[in-house]
matplotlib code that plots the C-alpha trace (Angstrom):
import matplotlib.pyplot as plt

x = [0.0, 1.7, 1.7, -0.4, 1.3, 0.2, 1.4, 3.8, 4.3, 3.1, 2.0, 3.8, 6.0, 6.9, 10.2, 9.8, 12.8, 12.9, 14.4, 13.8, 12.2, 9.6, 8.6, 9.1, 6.8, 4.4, 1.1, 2.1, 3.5, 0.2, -1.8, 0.0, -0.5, -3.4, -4.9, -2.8, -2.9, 0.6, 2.7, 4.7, 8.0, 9.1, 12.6, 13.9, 12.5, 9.5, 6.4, 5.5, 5.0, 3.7, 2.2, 3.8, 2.9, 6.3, 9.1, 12.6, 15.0, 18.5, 20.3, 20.6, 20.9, 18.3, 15.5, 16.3, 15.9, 12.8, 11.3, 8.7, 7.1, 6.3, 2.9, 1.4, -0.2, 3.2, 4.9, 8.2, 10.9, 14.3, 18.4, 18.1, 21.9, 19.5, 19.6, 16.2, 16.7, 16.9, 13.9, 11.9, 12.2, 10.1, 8.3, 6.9, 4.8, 5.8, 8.2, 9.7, 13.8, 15.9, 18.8, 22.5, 24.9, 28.4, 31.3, 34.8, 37.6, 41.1, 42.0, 39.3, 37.0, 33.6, 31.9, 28.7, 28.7, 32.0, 32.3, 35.5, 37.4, 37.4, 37.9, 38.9, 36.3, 38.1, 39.3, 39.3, 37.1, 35.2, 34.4, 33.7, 30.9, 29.4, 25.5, 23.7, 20.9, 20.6, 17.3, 16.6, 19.9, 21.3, 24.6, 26.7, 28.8, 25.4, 25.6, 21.9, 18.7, 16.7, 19.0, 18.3, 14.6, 14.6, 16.4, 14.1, 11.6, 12.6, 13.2, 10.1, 8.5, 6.9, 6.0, 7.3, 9.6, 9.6, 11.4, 11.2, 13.0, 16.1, 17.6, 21.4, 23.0, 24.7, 21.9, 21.7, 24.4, 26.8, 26.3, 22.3, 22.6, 25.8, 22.5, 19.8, 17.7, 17.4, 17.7, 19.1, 15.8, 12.2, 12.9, 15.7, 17.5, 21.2, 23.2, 21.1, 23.2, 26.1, 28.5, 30.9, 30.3, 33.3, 32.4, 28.5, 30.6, 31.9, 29.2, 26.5, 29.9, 29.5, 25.8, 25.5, 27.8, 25.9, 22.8, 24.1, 25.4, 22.5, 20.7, 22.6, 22.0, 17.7, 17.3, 19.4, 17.6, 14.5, 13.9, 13.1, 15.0, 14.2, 13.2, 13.3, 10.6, 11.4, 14.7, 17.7, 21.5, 21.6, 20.1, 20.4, 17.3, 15.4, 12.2, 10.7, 7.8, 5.8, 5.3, 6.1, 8.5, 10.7, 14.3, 15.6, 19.0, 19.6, 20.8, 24.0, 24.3, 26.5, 29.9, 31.5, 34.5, 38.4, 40.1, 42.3, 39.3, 37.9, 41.1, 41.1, 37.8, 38.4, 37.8, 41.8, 42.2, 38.6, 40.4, 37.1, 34.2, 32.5, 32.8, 28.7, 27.2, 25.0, 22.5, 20.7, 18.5, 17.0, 14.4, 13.3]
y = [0.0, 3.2, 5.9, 8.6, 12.2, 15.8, 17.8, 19.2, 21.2, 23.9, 24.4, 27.2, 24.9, 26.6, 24.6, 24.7, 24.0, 24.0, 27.4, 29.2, 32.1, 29.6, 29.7, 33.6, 34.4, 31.2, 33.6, 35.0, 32.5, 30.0, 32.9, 32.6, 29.0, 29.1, 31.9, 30.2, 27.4, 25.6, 22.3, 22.1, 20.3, 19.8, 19.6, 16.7, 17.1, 19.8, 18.2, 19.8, 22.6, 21.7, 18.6, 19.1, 17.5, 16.1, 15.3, 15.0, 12.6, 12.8, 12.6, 9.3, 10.9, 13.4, 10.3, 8.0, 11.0, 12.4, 10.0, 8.5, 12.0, 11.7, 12.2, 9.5, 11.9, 12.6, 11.6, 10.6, 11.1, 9.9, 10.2, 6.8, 6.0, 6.1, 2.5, 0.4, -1.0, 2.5, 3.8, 0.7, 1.7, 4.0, 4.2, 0.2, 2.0, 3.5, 6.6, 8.0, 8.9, 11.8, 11.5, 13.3, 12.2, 11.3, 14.3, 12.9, 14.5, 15.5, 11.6, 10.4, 9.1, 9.4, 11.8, 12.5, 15.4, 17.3, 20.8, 22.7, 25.0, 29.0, 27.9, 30.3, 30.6, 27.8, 25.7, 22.0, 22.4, 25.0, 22.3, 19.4, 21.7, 23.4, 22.5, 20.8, 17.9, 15.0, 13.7, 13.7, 13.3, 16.7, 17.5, 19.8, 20.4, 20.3, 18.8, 20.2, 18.4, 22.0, 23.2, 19.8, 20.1, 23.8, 22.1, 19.3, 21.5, 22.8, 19.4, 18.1, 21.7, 23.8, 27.1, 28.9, 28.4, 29.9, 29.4, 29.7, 28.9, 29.1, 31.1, 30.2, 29.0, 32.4, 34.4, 35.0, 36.4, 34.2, 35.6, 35.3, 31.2, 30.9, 32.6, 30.2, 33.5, 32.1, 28.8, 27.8, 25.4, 26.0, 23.6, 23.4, 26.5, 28.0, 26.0, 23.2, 22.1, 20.9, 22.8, 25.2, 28.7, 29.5, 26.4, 27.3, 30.2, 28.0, 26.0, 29.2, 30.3, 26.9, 27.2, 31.1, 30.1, 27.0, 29.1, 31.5, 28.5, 27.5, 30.9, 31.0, 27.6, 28.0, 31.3, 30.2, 26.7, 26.9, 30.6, 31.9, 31.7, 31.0, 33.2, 33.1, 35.1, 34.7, 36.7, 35.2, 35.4, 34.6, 38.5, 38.6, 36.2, 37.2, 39.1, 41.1, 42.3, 38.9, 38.5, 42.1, 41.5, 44.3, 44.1, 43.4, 44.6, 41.2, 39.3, 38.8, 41.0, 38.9, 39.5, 37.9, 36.2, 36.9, 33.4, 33.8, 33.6, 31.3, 29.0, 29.3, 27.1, 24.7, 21.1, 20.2, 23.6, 23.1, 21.0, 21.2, 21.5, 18.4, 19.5, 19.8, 22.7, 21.3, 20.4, 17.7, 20.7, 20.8, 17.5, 18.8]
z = [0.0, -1.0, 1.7, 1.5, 1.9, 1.4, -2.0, -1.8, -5.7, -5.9, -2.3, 0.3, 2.9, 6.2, 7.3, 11.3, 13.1, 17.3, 17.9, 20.6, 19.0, 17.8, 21.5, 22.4, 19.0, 19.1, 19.1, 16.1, 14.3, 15.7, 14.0, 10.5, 10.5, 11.3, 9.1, 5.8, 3.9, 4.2, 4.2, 7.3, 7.6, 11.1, 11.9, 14.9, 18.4, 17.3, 18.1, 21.3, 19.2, 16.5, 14.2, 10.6, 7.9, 6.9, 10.5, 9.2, 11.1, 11.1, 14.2, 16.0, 19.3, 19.1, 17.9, 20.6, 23.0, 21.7, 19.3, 21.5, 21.1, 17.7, 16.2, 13.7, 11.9, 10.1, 7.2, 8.9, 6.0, 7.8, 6.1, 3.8, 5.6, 9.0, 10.3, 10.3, 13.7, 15.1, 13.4, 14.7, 17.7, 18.0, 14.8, 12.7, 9.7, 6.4, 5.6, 3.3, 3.2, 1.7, 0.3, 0.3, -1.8, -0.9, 0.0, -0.7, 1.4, 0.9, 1.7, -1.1, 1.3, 1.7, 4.2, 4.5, 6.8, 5.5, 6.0, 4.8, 5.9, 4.2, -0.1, -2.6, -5.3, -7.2, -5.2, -4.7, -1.4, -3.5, -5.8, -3.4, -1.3, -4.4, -3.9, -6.5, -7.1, -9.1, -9.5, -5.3, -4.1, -2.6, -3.4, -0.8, 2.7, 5.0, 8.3, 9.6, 9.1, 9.0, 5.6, 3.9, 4.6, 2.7, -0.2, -0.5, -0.4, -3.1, -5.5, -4.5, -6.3, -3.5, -4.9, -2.0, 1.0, 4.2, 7.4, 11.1, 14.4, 12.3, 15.3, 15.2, 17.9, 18.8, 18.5, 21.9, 24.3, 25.8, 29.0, 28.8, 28.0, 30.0, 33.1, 31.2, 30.7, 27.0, 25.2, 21.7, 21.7, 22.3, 25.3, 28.3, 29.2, 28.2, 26.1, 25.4, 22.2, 24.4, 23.2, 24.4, 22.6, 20.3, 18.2, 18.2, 16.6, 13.8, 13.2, 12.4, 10.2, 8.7, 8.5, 7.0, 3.9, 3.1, 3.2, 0.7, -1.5, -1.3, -1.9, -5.2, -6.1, -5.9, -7.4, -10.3, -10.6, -9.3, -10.0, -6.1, -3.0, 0.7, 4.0, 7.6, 9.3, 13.1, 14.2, 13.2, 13.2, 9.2, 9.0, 4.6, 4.8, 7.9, 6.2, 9.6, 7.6, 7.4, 11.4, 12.0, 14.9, 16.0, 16.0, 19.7, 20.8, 23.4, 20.1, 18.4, 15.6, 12.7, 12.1, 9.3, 10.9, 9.1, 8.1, 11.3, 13.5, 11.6, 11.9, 14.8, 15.6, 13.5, 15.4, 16.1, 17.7, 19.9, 22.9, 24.6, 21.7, 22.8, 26.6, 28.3, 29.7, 31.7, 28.6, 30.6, 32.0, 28.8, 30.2, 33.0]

ax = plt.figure().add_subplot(projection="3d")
ax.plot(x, y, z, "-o")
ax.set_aspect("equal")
plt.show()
């Protein structure tokens, strides 16, 4: 029996992904939803939010944490290298699965989550992290679940795409997570990614340039690009008129790093990038 999913071509999709501003704007973002006529794609642990239409799976961890809150009135679409046994855990019907095709490295081998360091326009690593699509395997150096859902968005034909809770991990002061005032998730307080700050750093450096690779690749292709309409720290596609949110001076305001800086995060010089702050507080 084939499974039964909503259209998405030529449909608006909202891509939903568990920021915090999702939480700190959810009366007007409800309101939007609600008032429109849209697909939704939800991004990992977003359900006590919202039910979308389509919930992308990619992290191991992240399912096996919050899987058991999934609704069955999804369309569960899941990375095809995700294994079987993990997904039957918490989930025995049908899904469907995306796929990304296969990065090779410096060394020649395969990596599916590759991000390289600063390229020059040319460049071998320029080359290797171009994005592209074949058919409806995504080409590129993305590591998040939320930029993969945009893209296949797009391949699968939606008509428009729009974003939200696409905060960036640094959009808040490091002194207001490091106090738990704010979250980098809808749920838990402070730094509930895990990770120390300066490579939260890289990895919305990482993110922004993927996001304009990816800018470039749609409006050339597809003929339109993406927005986010909740405040974020990728400001060239935040669009504040759609929700009408004022700008708020407690955020991070971008700064494109220099390739020192940038150097200087990269994961052999982060002794401590996988060291906890206290993320656990994110389940109570």
């Amino acid at each position: 029996m084939k499974l039964k999913c909503k259209k998405i071509k030529g449909e608006h999709v909202i891509v939903v992904a568990p920021g915090y501003n999702f939480l700190r704007y959810k009366d007007k973002i409800s309101k939007f939803i609600e008032e429109n006529n849209f697909v939704i794609f939800g991004c990992q642990n977003i359900i006590e939010m919202i039910i979308p239409d389509y919930h992308f799976w990619s992290d191991h961890t992240r399912w096996e944490e919050f899987g058991h809150l999934i609704n069955e009135k999804s369309t569960f679409v899941f990375s095809k290298i995700f294994p079987e046994n993990k997904i039957r855990e918490h989930w025995k019907g049908k899904y469907l699965t995306f796929e990304k095709g296969e990065i090779k490295d410096k060394h020649n081998k395969t990596n599916h989550w590759l991000v390289a360091k600063p390229f020059r326009l040319n460049s071998k690593e320029a080359k290797r992290c171009r994005i592209y699509h074949k058919g409806e395997t995504m080409f590129g150096c993305i590591r998040d679940i939320g930029t993969l859902a945009v893209f296949w968005a797009f391949i699968k034909g939606a008509r428009k795409v729009t974003m939200i809770g696409f905060d960036g991990y640094t959009f808040y002061l490091k002194k207001d997570l490091d106090d738990e005032k704010v979250s980098q998730h809808f749920y838990g307080l402070g730094h509930t990614d895990g990770f120390i700050y300066n490579w939260e750093r890289k990895q919305d450096w990482d993110r922004y340039r993927t996001f304009r690779l990816l800018h470039k690749y749609c409006k050339k292709t597809f003929g339109f690009s993406f927005e986010i309409i909740t405040p974020t720290v990728y400001d060239k596609f935040y669009n504040s008129s759609v929700l009408n949110i004022e700008t708020d001076d407690n955020f991070t305001k971008w700064k494109e790093p220099t390739k020192d800086e940038y150097e200087k995060l990269k994961i052999k010089n982060l002794k401590e990038k996988n060291k906890l702050i206290n993320y656990k507080k994110r389940n109570k």
